[in-house]
SEMI-424925 format. One line per field, with one value per residue (C-alpha): residue in one letter; x, y, z. Coordinates in pm, 1 decimal. Example, Ala and Ser with C-alpha at 12.3 -4.5 7.8 and 13.67 -1.06 7.14 Angstrom:
BEGIN
code: A|S
x: 1230.0|1367.0
y: -450.0|-106.0
z: 780.0|714.0
This chain:
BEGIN
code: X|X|X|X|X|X|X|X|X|X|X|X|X|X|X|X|X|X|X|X|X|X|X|X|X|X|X|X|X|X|X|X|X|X|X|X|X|X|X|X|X|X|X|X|X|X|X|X|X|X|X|X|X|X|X|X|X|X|X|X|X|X|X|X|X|X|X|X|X|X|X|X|X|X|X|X|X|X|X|X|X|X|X|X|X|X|X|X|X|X|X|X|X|X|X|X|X|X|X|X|X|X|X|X|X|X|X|X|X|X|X|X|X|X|X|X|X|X|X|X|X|X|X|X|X|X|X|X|X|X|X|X|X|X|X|X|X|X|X|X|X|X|X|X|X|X|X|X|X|X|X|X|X|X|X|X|X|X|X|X|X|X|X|X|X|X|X|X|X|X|X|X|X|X|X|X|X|X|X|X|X|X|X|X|X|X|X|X|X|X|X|X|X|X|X|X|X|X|X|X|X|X|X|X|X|X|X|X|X|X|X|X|X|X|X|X|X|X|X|X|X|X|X|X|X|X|X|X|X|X|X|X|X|X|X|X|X|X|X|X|X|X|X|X|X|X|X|X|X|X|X|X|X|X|X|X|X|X|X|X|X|X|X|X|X|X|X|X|X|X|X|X|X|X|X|X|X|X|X|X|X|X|X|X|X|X|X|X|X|X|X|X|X|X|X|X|X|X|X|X|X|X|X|X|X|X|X|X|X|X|X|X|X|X|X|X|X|X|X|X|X|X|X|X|X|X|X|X|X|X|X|X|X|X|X|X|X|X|X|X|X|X|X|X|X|X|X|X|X|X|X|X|X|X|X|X|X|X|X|X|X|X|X|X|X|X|X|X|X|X|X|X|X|X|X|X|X|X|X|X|X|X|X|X|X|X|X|X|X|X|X|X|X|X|X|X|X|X|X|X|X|X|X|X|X|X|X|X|X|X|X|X|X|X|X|X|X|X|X|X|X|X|X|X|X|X|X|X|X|X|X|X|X|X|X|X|X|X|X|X|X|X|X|X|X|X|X|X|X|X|X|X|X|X|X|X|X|X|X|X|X|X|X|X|X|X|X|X|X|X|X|X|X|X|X|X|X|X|X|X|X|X|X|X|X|X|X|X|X|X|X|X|X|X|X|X|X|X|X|X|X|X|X|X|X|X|X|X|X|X|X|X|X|X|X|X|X|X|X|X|X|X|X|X|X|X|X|X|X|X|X|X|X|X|X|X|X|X|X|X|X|X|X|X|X|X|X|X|X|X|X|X|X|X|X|X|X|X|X|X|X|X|X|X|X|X|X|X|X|X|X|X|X|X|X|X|X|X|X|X|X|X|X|X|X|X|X|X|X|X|X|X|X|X|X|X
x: 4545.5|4318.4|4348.7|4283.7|4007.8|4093.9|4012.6|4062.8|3858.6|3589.0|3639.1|3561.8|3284.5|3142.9|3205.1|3002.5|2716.0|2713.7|2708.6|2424.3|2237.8|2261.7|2174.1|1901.8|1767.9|1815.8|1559.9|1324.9|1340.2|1357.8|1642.7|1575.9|1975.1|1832.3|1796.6|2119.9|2274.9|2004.2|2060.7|1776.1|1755.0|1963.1|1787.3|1445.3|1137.9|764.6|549.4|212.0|60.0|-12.4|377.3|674.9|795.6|1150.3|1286.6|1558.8|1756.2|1851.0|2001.8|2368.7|2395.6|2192.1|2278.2|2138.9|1826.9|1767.9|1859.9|1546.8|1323.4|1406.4|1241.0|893.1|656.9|421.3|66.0|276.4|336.5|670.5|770.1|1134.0|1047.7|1273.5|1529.3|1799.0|1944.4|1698.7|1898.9|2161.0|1900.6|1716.5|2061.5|2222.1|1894.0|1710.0|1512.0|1392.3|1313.0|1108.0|1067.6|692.1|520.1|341.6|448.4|536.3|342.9|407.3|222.3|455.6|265.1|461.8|227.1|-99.2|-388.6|-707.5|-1032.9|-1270.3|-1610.0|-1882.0|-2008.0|-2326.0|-2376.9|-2033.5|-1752.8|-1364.9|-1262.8|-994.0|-1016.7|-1144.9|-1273.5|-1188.5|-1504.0|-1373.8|-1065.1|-1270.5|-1486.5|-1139.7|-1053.3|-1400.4|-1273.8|-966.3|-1098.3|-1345.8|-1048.1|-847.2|-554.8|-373.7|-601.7|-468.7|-448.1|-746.8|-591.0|-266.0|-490.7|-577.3|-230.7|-156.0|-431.9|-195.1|99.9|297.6|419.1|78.8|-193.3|-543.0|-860.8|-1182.6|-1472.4|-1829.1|-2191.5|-2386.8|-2685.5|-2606.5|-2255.6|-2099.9|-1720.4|-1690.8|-1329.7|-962.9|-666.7|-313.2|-75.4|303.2|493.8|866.0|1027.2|869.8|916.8|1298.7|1360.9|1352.0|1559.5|1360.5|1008.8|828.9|537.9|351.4|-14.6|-110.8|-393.6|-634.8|-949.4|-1365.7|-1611.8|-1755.8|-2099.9|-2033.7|-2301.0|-2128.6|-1949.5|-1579.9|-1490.3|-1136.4|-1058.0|-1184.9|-973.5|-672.2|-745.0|-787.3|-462.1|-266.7|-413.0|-336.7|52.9|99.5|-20.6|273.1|524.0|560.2|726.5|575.4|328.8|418.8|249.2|269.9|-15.5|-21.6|114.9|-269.1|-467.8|-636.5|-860.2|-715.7|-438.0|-698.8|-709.0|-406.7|-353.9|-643.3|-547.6|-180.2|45.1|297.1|502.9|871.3|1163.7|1140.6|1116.5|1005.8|1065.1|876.7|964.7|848.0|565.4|184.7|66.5|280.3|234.2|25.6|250.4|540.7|475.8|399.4|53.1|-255.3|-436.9|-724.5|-719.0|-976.9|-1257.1|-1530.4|-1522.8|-1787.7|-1518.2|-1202.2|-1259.6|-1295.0|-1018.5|-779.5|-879.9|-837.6|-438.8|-381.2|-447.2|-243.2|-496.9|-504.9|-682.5|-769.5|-992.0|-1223.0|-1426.0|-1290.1|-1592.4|-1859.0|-1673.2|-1591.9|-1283.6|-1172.1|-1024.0|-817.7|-640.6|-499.7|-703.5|-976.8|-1171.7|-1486.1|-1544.6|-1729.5|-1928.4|-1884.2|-2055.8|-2209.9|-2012.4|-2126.3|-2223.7|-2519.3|-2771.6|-2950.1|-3288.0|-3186.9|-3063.2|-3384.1|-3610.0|-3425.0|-3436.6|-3851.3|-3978.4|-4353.4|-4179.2|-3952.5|-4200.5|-4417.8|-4144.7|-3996.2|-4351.5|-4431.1|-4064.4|-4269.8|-4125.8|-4346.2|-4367.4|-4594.9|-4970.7|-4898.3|-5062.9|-4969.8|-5048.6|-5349.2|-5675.9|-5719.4|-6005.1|-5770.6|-5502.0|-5755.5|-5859.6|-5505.9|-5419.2|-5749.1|-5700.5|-5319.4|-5288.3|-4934.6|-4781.1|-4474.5|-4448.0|-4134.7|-4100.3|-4142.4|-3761.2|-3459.8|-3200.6|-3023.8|-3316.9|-3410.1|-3774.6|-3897.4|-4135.5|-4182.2|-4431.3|-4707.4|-5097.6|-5215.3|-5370.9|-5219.1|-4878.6|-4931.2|-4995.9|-4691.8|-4462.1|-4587.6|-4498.3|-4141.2|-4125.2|-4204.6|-3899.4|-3718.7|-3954.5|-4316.7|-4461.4|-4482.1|-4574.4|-4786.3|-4688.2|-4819.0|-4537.3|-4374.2|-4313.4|-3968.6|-3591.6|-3437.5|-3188.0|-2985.1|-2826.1|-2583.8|-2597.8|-2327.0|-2292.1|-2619.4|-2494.5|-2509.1|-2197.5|-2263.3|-2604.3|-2654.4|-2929.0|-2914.3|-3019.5|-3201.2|-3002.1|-3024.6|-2854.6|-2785.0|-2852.6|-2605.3|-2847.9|-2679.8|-2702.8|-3044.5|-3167.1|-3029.2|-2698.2|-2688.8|-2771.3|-2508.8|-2264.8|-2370.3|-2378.6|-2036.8|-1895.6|-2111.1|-1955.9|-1574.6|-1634.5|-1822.6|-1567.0|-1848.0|-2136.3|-2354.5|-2499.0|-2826.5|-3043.2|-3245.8|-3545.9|-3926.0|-3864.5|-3645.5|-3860.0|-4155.4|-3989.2|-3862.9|-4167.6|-4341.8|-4119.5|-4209.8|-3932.5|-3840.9|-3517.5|-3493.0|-3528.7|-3285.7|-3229.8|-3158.1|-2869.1|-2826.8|-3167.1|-3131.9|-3372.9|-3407.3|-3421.5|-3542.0|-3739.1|-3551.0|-3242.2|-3074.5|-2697.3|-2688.3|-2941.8|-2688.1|-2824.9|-2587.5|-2528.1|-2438.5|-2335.9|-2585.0|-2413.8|-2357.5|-2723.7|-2963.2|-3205.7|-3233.8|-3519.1|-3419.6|-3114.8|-3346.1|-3565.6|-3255.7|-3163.4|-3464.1|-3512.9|-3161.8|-3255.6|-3595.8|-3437.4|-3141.9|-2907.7|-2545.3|-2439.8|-2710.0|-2834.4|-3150.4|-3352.9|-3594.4|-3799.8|-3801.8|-3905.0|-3592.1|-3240.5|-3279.0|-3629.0|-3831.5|-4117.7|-4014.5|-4135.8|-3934.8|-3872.1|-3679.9|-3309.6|-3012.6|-2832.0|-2509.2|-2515.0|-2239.4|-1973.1|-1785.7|-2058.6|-1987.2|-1623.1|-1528.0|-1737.3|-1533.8|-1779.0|-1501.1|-1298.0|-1634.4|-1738.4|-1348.3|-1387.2|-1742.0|-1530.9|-1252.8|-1257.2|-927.8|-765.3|-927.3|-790.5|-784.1|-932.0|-1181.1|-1246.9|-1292.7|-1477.3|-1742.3|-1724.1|-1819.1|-2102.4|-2260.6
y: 5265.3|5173.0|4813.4|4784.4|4519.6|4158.4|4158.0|3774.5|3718.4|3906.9|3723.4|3375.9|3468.1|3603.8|3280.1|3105.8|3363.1|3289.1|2930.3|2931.0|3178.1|2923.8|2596.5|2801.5|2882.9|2545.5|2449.4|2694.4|2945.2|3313.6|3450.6|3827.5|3979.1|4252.3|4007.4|3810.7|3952.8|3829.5|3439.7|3221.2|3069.6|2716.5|2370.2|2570.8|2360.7|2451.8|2242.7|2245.4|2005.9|1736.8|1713.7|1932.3|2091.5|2067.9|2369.8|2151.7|2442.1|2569.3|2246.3|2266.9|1865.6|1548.4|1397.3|1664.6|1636.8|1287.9|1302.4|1564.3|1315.1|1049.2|1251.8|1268.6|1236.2|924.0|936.1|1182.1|1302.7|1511.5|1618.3|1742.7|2012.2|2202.6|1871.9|1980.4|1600.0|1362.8|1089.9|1152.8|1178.9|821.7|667.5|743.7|617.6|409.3|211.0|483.6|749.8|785.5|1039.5|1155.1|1077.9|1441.1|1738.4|2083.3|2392.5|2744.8|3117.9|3374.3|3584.5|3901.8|3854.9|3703.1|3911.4|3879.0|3748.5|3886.0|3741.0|3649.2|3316.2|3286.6|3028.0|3091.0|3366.4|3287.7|3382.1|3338.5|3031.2|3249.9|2964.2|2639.4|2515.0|2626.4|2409.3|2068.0|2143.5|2165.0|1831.4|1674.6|1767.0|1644.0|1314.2|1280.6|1340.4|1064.7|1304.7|1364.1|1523.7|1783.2|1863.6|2162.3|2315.8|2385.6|2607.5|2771.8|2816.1|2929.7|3154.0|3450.7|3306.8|3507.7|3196.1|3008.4|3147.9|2931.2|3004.4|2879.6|2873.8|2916.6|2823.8|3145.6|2950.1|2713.5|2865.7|2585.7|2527.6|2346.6|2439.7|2463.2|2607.2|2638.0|2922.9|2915.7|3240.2|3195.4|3451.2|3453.9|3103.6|3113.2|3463.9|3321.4|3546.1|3479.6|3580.6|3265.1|3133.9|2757.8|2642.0|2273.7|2099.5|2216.8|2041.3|2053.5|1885.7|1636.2|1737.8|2101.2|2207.1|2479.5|2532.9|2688.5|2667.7|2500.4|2798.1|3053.6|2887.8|2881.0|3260.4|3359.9|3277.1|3383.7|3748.8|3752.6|3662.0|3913.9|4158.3|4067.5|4091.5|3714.1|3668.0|3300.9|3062.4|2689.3|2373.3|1998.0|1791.0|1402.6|1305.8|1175.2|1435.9|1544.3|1722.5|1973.3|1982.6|2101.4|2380.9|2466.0|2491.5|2761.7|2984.0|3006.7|2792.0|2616.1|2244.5|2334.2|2116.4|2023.3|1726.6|1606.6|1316.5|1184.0|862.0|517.7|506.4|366.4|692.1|709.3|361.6|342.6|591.7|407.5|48.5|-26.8|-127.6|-189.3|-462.5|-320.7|-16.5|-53.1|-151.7|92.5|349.9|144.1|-201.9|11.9|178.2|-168.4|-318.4|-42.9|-75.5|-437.8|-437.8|-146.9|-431.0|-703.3|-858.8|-1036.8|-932.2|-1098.7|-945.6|-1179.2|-953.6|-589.0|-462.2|-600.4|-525.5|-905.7|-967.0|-1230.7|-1111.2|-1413.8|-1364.9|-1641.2|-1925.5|-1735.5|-1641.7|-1417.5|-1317.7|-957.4|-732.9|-434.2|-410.1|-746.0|-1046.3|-1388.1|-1344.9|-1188.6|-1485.6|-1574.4|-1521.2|-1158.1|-1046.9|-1169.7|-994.2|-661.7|-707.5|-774.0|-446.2|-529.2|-814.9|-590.8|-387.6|-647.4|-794.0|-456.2|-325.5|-646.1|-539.2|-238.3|-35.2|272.3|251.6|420.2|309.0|60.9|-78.3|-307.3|-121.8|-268.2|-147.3|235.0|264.5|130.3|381.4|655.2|566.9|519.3|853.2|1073.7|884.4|1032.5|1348.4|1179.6|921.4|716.5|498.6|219.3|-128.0|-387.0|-516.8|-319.4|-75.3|282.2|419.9|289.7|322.2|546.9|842.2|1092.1|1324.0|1208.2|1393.0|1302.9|989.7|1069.6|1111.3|784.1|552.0|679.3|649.1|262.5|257.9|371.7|142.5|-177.7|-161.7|-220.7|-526.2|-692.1|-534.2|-216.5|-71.5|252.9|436.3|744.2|1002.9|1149.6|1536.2|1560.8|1415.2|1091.0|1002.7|706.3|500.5|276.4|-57.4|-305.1|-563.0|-402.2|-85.4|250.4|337.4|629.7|890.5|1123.4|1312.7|1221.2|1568.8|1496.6|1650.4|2017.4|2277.1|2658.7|2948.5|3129.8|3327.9|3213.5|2854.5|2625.2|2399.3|2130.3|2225.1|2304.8|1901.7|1786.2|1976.2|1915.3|1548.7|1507.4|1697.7|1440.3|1140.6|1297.7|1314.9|956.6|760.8|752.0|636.4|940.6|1106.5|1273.9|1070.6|1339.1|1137.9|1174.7|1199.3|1471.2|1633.6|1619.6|1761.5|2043.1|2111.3|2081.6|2417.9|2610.2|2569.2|2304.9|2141.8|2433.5|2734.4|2992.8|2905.0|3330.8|3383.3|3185.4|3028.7|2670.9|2424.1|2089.9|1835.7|1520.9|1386.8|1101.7|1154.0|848.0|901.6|697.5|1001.8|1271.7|1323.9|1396.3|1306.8|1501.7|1317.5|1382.0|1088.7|1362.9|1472.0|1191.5|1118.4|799.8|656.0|692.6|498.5|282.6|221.1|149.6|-150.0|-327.4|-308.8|-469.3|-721.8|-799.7|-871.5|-1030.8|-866.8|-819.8|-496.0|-288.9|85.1|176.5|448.9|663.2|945.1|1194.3|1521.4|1637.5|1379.3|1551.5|1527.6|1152.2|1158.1|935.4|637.3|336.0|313.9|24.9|-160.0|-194.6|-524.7|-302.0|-12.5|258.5|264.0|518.4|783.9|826.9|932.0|1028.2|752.4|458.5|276.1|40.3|4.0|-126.7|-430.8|-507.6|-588.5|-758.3|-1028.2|-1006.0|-918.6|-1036.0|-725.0|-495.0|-263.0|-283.1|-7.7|-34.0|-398.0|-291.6|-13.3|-245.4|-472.1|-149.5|-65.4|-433.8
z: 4184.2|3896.8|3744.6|3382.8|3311.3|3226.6|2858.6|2857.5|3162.8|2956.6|2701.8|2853.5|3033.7|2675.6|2482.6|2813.0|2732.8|2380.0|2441.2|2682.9|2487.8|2145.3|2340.1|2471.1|2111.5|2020.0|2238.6|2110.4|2438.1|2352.1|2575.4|2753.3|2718.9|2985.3|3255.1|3226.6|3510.0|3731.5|3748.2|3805.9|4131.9|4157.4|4175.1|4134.0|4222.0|4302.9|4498.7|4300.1|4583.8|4316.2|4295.4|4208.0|3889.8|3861.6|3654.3|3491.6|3331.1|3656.1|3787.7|3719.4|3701.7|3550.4|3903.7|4108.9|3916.5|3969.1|4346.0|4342.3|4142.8|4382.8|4634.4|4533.7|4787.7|4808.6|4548.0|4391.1|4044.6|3989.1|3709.0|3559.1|3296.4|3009.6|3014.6|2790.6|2740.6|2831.8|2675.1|2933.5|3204.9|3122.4|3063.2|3437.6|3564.2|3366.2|3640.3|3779.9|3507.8|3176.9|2917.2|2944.7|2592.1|2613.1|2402.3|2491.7|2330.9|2367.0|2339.2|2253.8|2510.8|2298.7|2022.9|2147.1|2103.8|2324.4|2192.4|2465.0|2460.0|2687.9|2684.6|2859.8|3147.2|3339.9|3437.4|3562.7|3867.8|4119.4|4388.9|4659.6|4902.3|5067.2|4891.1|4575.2|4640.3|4764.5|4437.3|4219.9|4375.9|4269.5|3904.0|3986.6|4035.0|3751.7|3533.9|3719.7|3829.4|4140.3|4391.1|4615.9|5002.0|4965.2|5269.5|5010.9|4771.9|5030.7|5191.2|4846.1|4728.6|4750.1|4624.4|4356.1|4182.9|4167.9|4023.8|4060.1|3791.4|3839.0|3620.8|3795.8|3654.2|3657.6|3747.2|4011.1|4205.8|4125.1|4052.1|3681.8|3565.5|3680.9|3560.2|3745.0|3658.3|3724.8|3732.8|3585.8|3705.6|4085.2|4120.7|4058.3|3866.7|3541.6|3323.0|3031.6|3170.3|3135.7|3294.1|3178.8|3273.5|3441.4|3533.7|3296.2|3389.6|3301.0|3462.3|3208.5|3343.4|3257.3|2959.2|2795.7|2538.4|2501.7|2894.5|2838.6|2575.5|2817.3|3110.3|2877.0|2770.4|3095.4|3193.3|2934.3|2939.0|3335.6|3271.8|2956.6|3165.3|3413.8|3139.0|3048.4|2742.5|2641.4|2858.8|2814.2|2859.8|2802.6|2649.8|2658.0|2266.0|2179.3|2327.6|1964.2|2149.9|2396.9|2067.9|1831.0|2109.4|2158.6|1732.1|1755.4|1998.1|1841.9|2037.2|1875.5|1995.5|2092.0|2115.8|2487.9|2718.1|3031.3|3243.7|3544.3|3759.9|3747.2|3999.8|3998.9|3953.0|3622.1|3518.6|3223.0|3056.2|3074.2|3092.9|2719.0|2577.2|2815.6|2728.7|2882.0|2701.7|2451.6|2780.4|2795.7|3116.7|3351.4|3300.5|3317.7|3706.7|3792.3|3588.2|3703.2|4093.3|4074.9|3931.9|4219.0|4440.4|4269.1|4158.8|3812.8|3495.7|3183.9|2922.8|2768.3|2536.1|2544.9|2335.3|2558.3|2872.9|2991.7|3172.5|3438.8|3795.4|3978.4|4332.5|4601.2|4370.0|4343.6|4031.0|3916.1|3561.9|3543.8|3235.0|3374.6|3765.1|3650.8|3841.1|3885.3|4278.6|4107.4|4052.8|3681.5|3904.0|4072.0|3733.3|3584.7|3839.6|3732.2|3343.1|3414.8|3537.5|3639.1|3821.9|3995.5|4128.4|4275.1|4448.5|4589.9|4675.1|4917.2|5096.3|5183.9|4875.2|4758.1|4410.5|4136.8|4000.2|3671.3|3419.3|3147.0|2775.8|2651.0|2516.2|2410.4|2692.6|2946.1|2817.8|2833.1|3181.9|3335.1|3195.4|3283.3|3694.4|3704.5|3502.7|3344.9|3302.0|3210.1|2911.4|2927.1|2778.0|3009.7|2959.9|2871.7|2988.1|2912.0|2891.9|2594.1|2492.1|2777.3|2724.5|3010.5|3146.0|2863.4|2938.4|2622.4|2471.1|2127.0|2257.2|2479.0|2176.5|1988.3|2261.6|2318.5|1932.2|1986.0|2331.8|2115.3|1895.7|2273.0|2380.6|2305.1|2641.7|2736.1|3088.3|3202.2|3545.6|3684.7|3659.5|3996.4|3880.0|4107.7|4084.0|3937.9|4207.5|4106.5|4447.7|4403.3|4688.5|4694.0|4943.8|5094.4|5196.9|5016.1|4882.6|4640.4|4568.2|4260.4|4154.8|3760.9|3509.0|3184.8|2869.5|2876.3|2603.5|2686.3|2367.0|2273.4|2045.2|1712.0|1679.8|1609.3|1907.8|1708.4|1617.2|2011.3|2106.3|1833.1|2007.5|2347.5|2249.7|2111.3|2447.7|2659.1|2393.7|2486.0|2865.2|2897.9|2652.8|2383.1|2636.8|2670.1|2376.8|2278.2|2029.6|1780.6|1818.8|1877.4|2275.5|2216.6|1953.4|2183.4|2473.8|2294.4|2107.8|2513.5|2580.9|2313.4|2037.5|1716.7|1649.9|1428.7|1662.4|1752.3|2107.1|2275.2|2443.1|2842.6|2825.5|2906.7|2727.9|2878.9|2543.4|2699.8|3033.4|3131.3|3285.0|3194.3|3163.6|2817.8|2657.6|2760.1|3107.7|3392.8|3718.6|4081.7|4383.0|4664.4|4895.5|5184.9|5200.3|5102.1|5342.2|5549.4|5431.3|5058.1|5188.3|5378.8|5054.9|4861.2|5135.6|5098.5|4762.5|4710.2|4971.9|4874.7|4487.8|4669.0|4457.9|4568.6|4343.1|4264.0|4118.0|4261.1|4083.6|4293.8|4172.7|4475.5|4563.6|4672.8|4775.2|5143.1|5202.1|5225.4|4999.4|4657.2|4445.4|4318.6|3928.5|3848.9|3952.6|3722.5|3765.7|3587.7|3752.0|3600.8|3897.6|3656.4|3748.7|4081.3|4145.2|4373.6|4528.9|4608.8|4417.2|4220.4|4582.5|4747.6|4461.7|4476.1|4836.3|4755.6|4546.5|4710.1|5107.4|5177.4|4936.9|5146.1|5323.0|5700.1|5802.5|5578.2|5691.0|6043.2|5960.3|5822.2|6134.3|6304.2|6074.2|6104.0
């Protein structure tokens, strides 16, 4: 017997439809009516390893939400995404929850058309390696987010829901963007074919331009050619930068929320106004490491990097690395170069030929005995004044010019042609190695050598919090006019030009951690320099012939070294324990013990 179908039961479900379908425009989503019969799986989450997204328009209840939230995992960030009433939300829990300050932007994937291009120096790729994934994390940390188990990667590298991008550096292999994927509709059948992008990350060393917009490209094209409808993403409110991006390649900010929980991780984005905030990068690591611990902080000069750490009656004011367990007499020996040397050379130091600049027949003698040399003032820092790799007399008087305007003496040294590996030595142990790159810029075949070094500069400015930058001076000038070209010159495409000989991070040089594979007695070296100063916190510059092999020279100490240069080197962890050892952890502590 047939039954005749229940016109009012139609009707109901109909209105429900409607209703869903309008709150869903409301929030800017574009519904797909084909797909409605195929409902989106309940209380969807993905596990992105860094924490979980929580696909909040499948939860049927506020409550069920939060009750996933309260889950997260420790040194975890998870976040609740596309929350319809976030007012609700933060009022049922308000202890626990806050709405994220960031903004959600979309790509109607429907309409986006692809601007193919190669730039030279890199390609994007799939993570195809657990060394990709230990690389990614290296990013991770030099952009201060949640790192990530590598073994989940590469669990994951097949995964139809995550989708991992990497960019690679043609020249050296190595791994210098990230970009996660999520598939909507494989993570929980999302009837509306979504998909969003996270952890967008490039390593502030990188040297080319356009990698974040070739990431972000990248991964659209590979979900509109799955049929995604849009690609979604949320951006910190005062981001300008990554912003500016997302305005140029056609996304636009949609009317949707997220909320996270109230954890360390999340702290500075919920707990108001930092009153650190305005310290400069090398302060902040420090700063930041020291509240992590409970320790106090008080800023005391924000602009030169002063600030005041007090625990169980205990107080040390800082500028930067700087504390006041290093003596007036160690600091002294560093800021006096020629002193410095003398002392480090009678602890057995190797260290180069010098002369004090004086007479032109003395010049002309120093340089005709070692082929090159070094020009520096006699006091300073950042670099500041130093001329590289000089083998002539003319362009040995001009750079003692330019050294002058740093201090009345200036210094010779015969030039060691290899590496500028920077070691960092606190408490008298090595904590952290990098080999430190002078500025370089790549062609792109278009654009003058100098228009190249402004933009390189202002990328170096944005990753270093305004510290690094390339000065258009006579140094640079000289080197570039040493290869061959003028500020002026077309630069042809992928040919990399190295714009200055010092490698000091302040003249848009860059660093690479080496820790792993320096040798011994570079380490060794290092040690006895510190000790021989008596210096408790310490950079130690060596030029070497390679950071695996033992053949090097000493070139000066820094009494401030950058601890902000070396993450993932638990440079700030190790001077916090130097001031104070009862904060540190214990297995750290007995670590140590073990050490001697």
């Amino acid at each position: 017997m047939s039954r005749r179908p229940d016109k009012k039961g139609q009707g109901k479900r109909a209105n429900v439809v409607g209703h869903r379908l309008l709150r869903m425009r409301e929030q800017g989503t574009r519904p797909h009516l084909e797909q409605d019969s195929e409902r989106p799986h309940p209380n969807a989450v993905i596990d992105c390893g860094w924490g979980r997204i929580l696909f909040t328009q499948t939860f049927e209840t506020s409550e069920a939400m939060i009750d996933k939230l309260g889950a997260e995992g420790p040194d975890r960030r998870d976040i609740a995404f596309y929350v319809r009433d976030p007012h609700v939300v933060l009022a049922a829990a308000p202890n626990e929850l806050f709405l994220d300050p960031s903004h959600t932007y979309r790509l109607d994937l429907t309409t986006y058309r692809a601007k193919w291009r190669k730039l030279p120096g890199f390609f994007v790729r799939r993570l195809t390696s657990l060394a990709d994934a230990e690389t990614v994390n290296r990013i991770y940390a030099s952009r201060n987010m949640v790192q990530v188990n590598p073994e989940f990667f590469w669990s994951n590298r097949d995964s139809r829901a995550l989708t991992y991008f990497v960019a690679e550096d043609e020249a050296t292999g190595e791994v210098i963007a990230t970009v996660t994927g999520v598939d909507h509709q494989r993570a929980f059948n999302d009837p509306e074919r979504g998909s969003s992008l996270w952890c967008l990350a490039v390593d502030p060393q990188a040297p080319y331009p356009g990698i974040g917009e070739a990431m972000v490209r990248r991964l659209a094209e590979h979900y509109q050619a799955r049929g995604a409808a849009f690609m979604d993403l949320s951006v910190l409110h005062d981001n300008d930068k990554a912003i500016n991006l997302y305005d140029k390649l056609g996304f636009r900010r949609i009317p949707i929320f997220a909320v996270k929980r109230k954890n360390p991780i999340n702290e500075k984005l919920f707990s108001g106004p930092d009153p650190a905030e305005n310290l400069n990068p090398y302060a902040r690591i420090i700063v930041d490491e020291a509240r992590r611990r409970g320790i106090d902080v008080e800023v005391i000069d924000d602009q030169a990097g002063f600030f005041r750490l007090s625990s169980g009656g205990r107080s040390v004011r800082c500028r930067e690395s700087l504390s006041e367990l290093t003596s007036a007499v160690s600091m002294s020996l560093c800021d006096d170069k020629s002193a410095t040397r003398r002392i480090v050379e009678k602890a057995g130091v190797k260290v180069p030929a010098q002369m004090e600049a004086g007479e032109e027949k003395e010049l002309e003698a120093f340089l005709a005995e070692h082929k090159s040399v070094v020009v520096k003032p006699a006091r300073g820092e950042q670099g500041r004044g130093v001329a590289v790799d000089l083998d002539t007399l003319d362009d040995v008087k001009a750079a003692i010019e330019e050294a002058k305007k740093s201090a009345d003496r200036v210094v010779l040294e015969s030039y060691f042609s290899g590496t500028d590996l920077r070691l960092i030595v606190i408490n008298f142990r090595l904590v952290a190695a990098a080999i430190r790159v002078p500025a370089q810029v790549v062609g792109d075949g278009k654009s003058s050598v100098r228009d190249l070094i402004v933009k390189q500069s202002r990328r170096r400015e944005a990753a270093t919090g305004g510290e690094s930058k390339i000065p258009l001076d006579g140094e640079t000038e000289r080197c570039i006019a040493r290869n061959g070209f003028s500020l002026d010159s077309v630069l042809p495409e992928g040919e990399t030009l190295q714009v200055r000989k010092s490698a000091n991070l302040h003249t848009g040089g860059t660093i690479h951690d080496v820790t792993a594979a320096v040798h011994p007695t570079l380490v060794e070296a290092a040690i006895s320099a510190a000790r021989a100063i008596d210096i408790p916190v310490v950079g130690i510059d060596l030029m070497v012939t390679a950071p695996h092999l033992p053949e090097y020279v000493f070139i000066e100490a820094n009494e401030r070294p950058g601890l902000a240069n070396h993450e993932p080197q638990p440079t700030a962890q190790r001077f916090v324990d130097l001031l104070f050892p009862l904060s540190m952890p214990a297995s750290v502590r007995m670590a140590q013990e073990r050490k001697g």
